[in-house]
C-alpha positions as CSV (number, residue, x, y, z in Angstrom):
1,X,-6.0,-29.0,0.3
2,X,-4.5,-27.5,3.7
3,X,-6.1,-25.0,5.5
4,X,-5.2,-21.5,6.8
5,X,-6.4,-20.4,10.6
6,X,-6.3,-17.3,11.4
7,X,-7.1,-16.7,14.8
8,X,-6.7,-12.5,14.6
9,X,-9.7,-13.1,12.1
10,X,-12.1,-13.4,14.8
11,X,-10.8,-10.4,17.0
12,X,-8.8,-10.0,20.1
13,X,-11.2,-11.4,22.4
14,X,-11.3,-14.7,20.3
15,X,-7.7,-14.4,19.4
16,X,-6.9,-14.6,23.0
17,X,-8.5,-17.6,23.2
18,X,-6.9,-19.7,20.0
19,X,-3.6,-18.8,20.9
20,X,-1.3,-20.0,21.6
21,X,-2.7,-23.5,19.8
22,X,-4.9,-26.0,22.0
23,X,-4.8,-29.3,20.3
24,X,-7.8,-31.1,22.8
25,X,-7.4,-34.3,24.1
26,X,-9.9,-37.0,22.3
27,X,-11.2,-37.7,26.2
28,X,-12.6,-35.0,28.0
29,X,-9.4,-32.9,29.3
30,X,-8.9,-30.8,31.9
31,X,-11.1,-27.4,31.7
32,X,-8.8,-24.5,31.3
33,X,-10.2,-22.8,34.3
34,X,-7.9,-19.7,33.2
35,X,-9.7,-19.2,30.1
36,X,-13.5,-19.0,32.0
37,X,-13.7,-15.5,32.7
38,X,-12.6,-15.3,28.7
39,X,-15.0,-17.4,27.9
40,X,-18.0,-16.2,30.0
41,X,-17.4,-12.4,28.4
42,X,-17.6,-13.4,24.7
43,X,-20.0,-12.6,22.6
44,X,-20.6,-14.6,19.5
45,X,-22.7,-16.5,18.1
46,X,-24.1,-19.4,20.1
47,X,-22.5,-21.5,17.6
48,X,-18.9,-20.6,18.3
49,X,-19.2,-20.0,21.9
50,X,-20.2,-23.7,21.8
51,X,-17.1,-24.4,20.4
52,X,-14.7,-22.1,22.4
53,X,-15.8,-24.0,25.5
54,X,-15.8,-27.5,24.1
55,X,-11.7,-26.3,22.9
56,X,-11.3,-25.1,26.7
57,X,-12.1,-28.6,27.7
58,X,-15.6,-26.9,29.5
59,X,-17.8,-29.8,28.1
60,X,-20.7,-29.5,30.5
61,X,-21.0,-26.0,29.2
62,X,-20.4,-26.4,25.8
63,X,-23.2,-29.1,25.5
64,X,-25.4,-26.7,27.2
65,X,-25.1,-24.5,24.7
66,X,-24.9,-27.0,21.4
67,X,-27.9,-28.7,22.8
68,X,-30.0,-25.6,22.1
69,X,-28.8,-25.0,18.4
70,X,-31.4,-26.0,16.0
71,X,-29.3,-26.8,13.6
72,X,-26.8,-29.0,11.6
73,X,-23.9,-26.6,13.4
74,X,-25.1,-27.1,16.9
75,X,-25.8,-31.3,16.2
76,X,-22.0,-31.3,14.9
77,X,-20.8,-29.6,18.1
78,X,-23.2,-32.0,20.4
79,X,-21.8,-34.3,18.5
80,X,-18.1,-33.7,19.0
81,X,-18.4,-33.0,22.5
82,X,-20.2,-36.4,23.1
83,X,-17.0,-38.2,21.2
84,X,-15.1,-37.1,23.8
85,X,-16.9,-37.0,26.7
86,X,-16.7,-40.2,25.7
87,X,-20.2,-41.2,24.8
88,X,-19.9,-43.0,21.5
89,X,-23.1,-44.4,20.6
90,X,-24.9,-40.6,21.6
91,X,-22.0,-39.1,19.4
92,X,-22.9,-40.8,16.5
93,X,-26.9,-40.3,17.0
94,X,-25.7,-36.5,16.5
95,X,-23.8,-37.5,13.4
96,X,-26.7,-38.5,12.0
97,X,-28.8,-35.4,12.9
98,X,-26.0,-33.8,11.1
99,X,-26.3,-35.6,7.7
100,X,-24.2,-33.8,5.6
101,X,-22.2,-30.8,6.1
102,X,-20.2,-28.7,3.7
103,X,-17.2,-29.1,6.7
104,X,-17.1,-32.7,6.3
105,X,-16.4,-32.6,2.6
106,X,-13.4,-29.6,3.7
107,X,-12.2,-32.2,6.4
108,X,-12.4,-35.0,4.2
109,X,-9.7,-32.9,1.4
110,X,-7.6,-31.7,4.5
111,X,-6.6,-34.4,6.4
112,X,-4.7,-35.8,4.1
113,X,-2.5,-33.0,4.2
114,X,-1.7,-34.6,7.6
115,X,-1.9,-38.4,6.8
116,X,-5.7,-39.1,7.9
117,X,-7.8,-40.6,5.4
118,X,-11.4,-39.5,6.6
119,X,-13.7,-41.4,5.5
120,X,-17.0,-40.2,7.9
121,X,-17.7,-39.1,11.0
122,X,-18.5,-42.3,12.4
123,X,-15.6,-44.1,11.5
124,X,-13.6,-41.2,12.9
125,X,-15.2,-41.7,16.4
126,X,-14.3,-44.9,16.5
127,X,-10.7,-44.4,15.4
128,X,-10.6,-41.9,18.4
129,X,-12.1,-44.3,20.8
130,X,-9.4,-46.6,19.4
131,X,-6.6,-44.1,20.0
132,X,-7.4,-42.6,23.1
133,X,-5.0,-42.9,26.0
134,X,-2.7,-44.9,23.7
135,X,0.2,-41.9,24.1
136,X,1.5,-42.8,20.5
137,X,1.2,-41.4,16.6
138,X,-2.3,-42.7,16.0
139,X,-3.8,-40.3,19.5
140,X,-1.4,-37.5,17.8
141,X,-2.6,-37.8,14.7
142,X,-6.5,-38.0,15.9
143,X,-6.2,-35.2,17.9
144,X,-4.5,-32.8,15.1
145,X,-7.4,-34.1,13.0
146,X,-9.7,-33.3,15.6
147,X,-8.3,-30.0,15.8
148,X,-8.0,-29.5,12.2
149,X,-12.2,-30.4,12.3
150,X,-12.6,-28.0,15.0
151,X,-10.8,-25.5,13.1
152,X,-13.4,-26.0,10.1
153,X,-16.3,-26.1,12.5
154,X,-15.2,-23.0,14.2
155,X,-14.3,-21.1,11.3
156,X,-17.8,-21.9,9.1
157,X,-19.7,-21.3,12.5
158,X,-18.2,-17.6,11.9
159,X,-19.0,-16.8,8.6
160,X,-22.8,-17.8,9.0
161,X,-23.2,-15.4,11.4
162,X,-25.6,-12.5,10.6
């Protein structure tokens, strides 16, 4: 299974902000600080602004938002933004507030299509804290995965809104 993003499916605003591609580093980046004005103006569900500023390396405020979601979403955005903060032990409490989530099954079939074998969430954190700062395939491949979750996150996040 491979998936298709379309970032025009979420309108300009968002559009603006996918493209072109960000593939995050598995740390905690570098906020895009010319994306904040963006990012401060959309308006979207909590859920996917959560997301936009955990992909604009902003983790401070994406965690201020995920922390408020009551929900399986908003624990699987905590709990991506405390993998790379990196916090691993706290990211894998928020894995298992997630439990099971329809995206892990979707990110599960589609990273093979990019030679990842996911097996959970909590194996995946630790391959990233593995792979971090290492500059070779395995950090390119975790953070295309990562991105490729995101992606999944992002796009179900979307479709659940009202």
């Amino acid at each position: 299974m491979s998936i298709t993003f379309d970032p025009q499916a979420y309108g300009p605003a968002i559009a603006a902000l996918l493209i072109p591609e960000r593939v995050p580093d598995l740390g905690p980046g570098s906020p895009n600080r010319a994306a904040k004005a963006a990012l401060e103006a959309i308006e979207a569900p909590a859920a996917c602004r959560a997301g936009l500023w955990l992909l604009h390396d902003f983790l401070d405020e994406s965690h201020s938002i995920s922390q408020d979601i009551d929900s399986k979403d908003g624990s699987f955005w905590h709990a991506i933004m405390h993998r790379r903060e990196p916090d691993h032990d706290n990211s894998k409490y928020w894995w298992k507030r997630v439990g099971s989530h329809p995206i892990l099954d979707r990110l599960r079939d589609a990273s093979k299509a990019i030679g990842y074998t996911f097996i959970s969430p909590y194996d995946f954190v630790d391959y990233c804290e593995a792979m971090r700062d290492t500059s070779g395939t395995g950090e390119d491949l975790a953070r295309r995965v990562q991105l490729l979750e995101w992606q999944l996150l992002f796009d179900w996040c979307w479709k659940q809104k009202p």
